[in-house]
C-alpha positions, 0 to 999 in steps of 0.5 A: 500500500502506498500514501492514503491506503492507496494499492501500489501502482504497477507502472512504479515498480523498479523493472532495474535497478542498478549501482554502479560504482568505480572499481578500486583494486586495493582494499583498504587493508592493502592500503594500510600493508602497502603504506606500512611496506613502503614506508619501512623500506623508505625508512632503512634508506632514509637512514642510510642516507642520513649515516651517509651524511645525505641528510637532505635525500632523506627528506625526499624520500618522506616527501615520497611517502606522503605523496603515495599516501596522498594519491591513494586517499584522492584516489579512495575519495573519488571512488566515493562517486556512484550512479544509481539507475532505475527503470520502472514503466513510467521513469528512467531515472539516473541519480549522479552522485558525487564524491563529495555526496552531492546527487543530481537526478536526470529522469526520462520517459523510457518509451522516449529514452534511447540508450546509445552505446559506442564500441570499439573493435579491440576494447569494447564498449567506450561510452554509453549514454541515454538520450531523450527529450532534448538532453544526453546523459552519460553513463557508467564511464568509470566502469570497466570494459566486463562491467560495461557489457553487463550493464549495456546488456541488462540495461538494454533488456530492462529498457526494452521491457518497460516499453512493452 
């Protein structure tokens, strides 16, 4: 049941729903290992070369540490970002929401949607993107080649359904 007692409406049930969400290959315990590892190893030569009396090579070698570390966390927080897809009879909706958290929804009459796809011979699909109602809306960029063709597949399915 729905507001007021009212019996839920066919056309509003989810037909797709999808998250998508950038791959991150290291986990966040890798993270930590691979922090530790190398800064273990910068450490022994740090010391090194401060034995040596190249003191100032050792300085570098901290400020190596603390670039790796503040790649990985700009790298984690841009895997923050996710798109939220859903299609139902009456709406395609795509949710964009930023790493920062910020969402912005683009919605679409499926029976007017059109998904396009762009492949490449060698690497596959390159950019998928919804089209409708005077606007383009791009899709899934940051997934992987596999990840795409999955989508590209169950979306076109999904869509398909909502306009029988």
């Amino acid at each position: 049941m729905h507001e007021h007692g009212a019996p839920p409406d066919h056309a509003d049930k989810p037909l797709f729903n999808a998250l998508l969400t950038p791959h991150r290959s290291l986990s966040r315990n890798g993270f930590t290992i691979l922090m530790v590892l190398t800064g273990g190893v910068l450490l022994v030569q740090a010391f090194f070369f401060l034995v040596t009396g190249a003191w100032p090579i050792a300085t570098f070698l901290g400020a190596d540490l603390l670039a790796i570390y503040i790649a990985f966390r700009l790298n984690y927080r841009s895997g923050r970002a996710r798109e939220e897809v859903r299609v139902s009879r009456r709406e395609l909706l795509i949710r964009k929401v930023t790493p920062a958290g910020k969402a912005t929804d683009h919605r679409y009459n499926p029976f007017w949607a059109r998904f396009l796809v762009d492949r490449h011979e060698e690497i596959g699909i390159t950019a998928m993107r919804i089209t409708g109602e005077g606007r383009t809306t791009p899709v899934g960029a940051f997934l992987n080649p596999d990840d795409r063709e999955s989508f590209a597949d169950a979306f076109s399915n999904a869509l398909a359904t909502a306009r029988r």
